[in-house]
N, C-alpha and C positions, 0 to 999 in steps of 0.2 A: 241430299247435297253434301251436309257433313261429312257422309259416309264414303263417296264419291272422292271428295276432295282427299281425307283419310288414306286411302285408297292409291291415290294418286302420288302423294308423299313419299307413301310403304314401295309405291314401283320404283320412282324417281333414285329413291334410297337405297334399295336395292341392287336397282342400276349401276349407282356410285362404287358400290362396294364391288362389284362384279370387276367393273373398270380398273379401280385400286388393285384387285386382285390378280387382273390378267397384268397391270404391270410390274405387280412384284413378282411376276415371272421371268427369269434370265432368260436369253435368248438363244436358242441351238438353233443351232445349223450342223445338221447332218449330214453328209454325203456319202458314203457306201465306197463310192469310187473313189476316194481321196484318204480311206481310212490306213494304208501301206506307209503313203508317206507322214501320215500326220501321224501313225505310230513311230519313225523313225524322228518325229518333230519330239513328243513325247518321250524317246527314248533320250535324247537332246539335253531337253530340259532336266531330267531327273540325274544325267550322270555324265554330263557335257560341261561345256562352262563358254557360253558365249561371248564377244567382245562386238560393239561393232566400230568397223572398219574401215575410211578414206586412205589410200594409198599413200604412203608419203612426200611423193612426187609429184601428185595431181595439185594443182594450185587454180584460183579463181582469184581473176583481178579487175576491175569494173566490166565485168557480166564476161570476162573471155578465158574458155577454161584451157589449161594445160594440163595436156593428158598426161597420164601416169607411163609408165614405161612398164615391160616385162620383168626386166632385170631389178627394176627397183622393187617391185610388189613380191618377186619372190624371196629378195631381200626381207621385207617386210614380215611377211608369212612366213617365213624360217623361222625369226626372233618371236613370234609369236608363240608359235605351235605347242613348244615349253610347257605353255599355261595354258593354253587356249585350245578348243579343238572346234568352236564352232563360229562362223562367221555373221554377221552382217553387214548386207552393204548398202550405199545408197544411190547410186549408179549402175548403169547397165552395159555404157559406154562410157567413151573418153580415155581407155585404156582398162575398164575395167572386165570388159567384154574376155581379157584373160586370166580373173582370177579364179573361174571356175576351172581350168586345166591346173593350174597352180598348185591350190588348195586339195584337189582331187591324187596329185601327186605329191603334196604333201602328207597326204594321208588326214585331212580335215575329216570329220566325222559329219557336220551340217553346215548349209549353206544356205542362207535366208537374201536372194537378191531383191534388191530396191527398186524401183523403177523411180528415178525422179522426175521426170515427165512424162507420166501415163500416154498425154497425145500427142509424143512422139514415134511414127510409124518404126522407125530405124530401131529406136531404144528398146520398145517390145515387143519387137524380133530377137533382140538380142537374148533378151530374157527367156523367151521362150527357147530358142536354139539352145540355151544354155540349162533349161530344166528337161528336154527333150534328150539334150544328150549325158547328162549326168544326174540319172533319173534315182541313185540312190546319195545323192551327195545333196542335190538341193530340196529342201525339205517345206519352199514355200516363195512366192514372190510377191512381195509388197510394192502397192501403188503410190506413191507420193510419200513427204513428208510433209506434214502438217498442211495439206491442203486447203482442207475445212478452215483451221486456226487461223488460216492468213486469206481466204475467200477468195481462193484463187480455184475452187471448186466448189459443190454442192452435194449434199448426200443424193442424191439421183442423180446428177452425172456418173460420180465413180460408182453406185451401185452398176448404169449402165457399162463403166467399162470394165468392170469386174465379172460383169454377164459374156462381156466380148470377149474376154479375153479366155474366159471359163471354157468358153468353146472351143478353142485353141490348145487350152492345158487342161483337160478334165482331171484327170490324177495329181495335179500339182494343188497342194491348199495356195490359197491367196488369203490378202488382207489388207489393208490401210494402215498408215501409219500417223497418229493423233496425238495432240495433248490429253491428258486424262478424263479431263471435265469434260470435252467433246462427247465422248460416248454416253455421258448421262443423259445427256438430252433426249426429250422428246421424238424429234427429230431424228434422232440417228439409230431408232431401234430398229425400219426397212433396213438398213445396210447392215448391222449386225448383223441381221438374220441371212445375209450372204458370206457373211466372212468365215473362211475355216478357222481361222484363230484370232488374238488380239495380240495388237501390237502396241502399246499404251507408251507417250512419255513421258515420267512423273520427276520433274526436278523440285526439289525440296529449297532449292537458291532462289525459285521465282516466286516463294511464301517472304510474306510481309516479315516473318516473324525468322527467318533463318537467322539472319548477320547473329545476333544472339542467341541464338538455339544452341543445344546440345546435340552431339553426333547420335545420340540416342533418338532425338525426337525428331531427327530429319530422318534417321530408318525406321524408324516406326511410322510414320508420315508417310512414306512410302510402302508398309505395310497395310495399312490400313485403307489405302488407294486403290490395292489390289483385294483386301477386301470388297471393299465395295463394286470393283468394276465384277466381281464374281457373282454379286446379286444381280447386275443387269447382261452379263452374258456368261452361259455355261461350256464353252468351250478351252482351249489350252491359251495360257494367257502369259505374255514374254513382255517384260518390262525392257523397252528397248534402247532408249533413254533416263539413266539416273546418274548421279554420281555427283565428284566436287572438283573445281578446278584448282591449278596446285600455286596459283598466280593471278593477279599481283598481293603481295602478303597485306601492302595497306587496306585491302577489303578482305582482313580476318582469312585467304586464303592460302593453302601451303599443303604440301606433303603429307604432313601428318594428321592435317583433318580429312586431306583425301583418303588416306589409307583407314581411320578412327570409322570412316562410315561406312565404307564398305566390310570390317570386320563384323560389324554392329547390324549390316542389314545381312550380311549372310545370317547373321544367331536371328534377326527379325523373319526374314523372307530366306526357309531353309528352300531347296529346289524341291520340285515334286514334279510329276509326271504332268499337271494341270498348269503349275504357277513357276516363275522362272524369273530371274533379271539379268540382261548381259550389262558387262559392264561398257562406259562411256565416256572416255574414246579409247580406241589402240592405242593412237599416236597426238601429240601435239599438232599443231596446225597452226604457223606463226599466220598465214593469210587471212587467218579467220577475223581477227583482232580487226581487219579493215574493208571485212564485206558489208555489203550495201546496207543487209539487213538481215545481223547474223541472227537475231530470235524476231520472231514475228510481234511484234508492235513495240521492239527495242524503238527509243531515240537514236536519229541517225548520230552519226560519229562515229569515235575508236571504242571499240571494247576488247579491252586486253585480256580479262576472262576468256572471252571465247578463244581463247589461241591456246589455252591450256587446261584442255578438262583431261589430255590424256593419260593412259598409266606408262605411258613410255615418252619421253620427250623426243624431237623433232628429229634424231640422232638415234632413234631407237636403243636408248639407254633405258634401263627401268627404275622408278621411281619408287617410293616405300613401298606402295600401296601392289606394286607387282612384285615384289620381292616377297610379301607377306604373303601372295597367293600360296593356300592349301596343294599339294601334290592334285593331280588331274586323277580321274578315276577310271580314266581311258587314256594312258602316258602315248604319244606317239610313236610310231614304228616307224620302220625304215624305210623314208622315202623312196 
């Protein structure tokens, strides 16, 4: 009986370890078919320099959006290009439905479209129309923003619609877009193992410990994020949300810490073909300051933060932090 019970322990233990072991496995997701674009996503990463991107016309005022214009977005996407050669967006419509003609005639190198309402039929149509027709420009289309975070989804819906949609775009990567901590969960390792890449957003302002931090230990903080989300998935990983807003100064905010962490987390988080960060935002966004609920589980009210995380104010002027940007390592050509 001794021997039995012994015995039993040795399996139990065993078991455990096996367990442990298959989860200190990162999660791949392969696809053969999608390997074209997700080398041009990789090429991206490594020698690109993403932003991502709200039009500076599109506004949002108790839930009623006003779409963006053509002429403003190409406005936009002009002042950008400079610095910038790769996009993301978080809209499929509302005007944004033409910034893949835009950017494609600006000469953008990638374009990563958003879908912010996956179960809207209209919206990914659009996205699709738009990876179908500008098959070396868009390099991936992301479902939601922060869905999971605000439970206004579930990892097996969007697995589901990422299955739908797969069928639709087989050569396009797809992906989610998350707070960081989401992806460590239990829970979220089925839907990893559907995603062509990661799209993580790691803000170092919604740590306990920022207001007093050093610009050092909020990009390191952010390195060390993408560390770890590297243990639990091994595919190509774009920090898609980071940065600091340049306003209001009385919450320790301004220019120059925005510009101190982004120099800081380029020397942290250099680009690779695998690991990437675009910056966050293009543009200011004075509407923001009075959306319903501009970070998911903010207190309702005004947050004047949100109205300026970008590197170019509302006016498309640039700010330190865009001035300080490195020369591009793919300069644009001629529209």
């Amino acid at each position: 009986m001794k021997r039995l019970v012994i015995l039993l322990f040795a399996a139990l233990a065993t078991a455990a370890l096996a367990r442990e072991s298959e989860a200190a496995q990162p999660v791949c997701a392969a696809r053969l078919v999608a390997t074209p674009a997700l080398a041009r996503l990789r090429a991206g990463l490594l020698h690109g320099r993403f932003v991502a991107y709200q039009p500076t016309s599109l506004t949002v005022s108790d839930g009623r959006v006003t779409s963006a214009d053509p002429a403003s977005i190409r406005a936009d996407l002009t002042v950008l290009r400079p610095a910038f050669d790769s996009l993301i967006t978080y809209d499929a419509i509302h005007g944004a439905e033409n910034i893949p003609a835009i950017a494609s005639a600006l000469q953008y190198r990638a374009l990563i479209i958003g879908v912010w309402d996956p179960l809207d039929a209209t919206e990914v149509s659009a996205a699709s129309e738009a990876a179908r027709r500008y098959p070396q420009l868009v390099v991936g289309v992301s479902l939601g923003n922060e869905l999971l975070f605000a439970h206004r989804s579930d990892a097996a819906a969007l697995g589901a619609l990422i299955a739908r949609l797969r069928a639709q775009l087989p050569q396009t990567p797809l992906s989610v877009s998350e707070p960081f901590h989401i992806y460590y969960q239990e829970a979220a390792a089925p839907l990893l193992a559907q995603l062509d890449f990661l799209l993580a957003n790691v803000h170092p302002l919604f740590q306990p410990w920022f207001r007093d931090a050093s610009g050092d230990n909020a990009a390191q903080f952010v390195a060390n994020v993408v560390t770890k989300l590297a243990a639990h998935y091994c595919g190509p990983i774009l920090v898609k949300e980071t940065g600091v807003p340049t306003a209001p100064a009385d919450a320790v905010f301004g220019e120059a810490r925005q510009a101190s962490f982004y120099r800081l987390l380029r020397e942290r988080l250099p680009a690779t073909g695998e690991r990437a960060f675009a910056y966050f935002a293009a543009f200011d966004a004075p509407w923001r300051a009075y959306d319903v609920i501009p970070v998911p589980g903010a207190p309702p009210g005004v947050h004047p933060e949100e109205a300026h995380w970008g590197l170019y104010d509302a006016k498309r002027q640039p700010k330190q932090a865009a001035r300080e940007l490195p020369p591009l390592t793919s300069p644009p050509g001629r529209p």
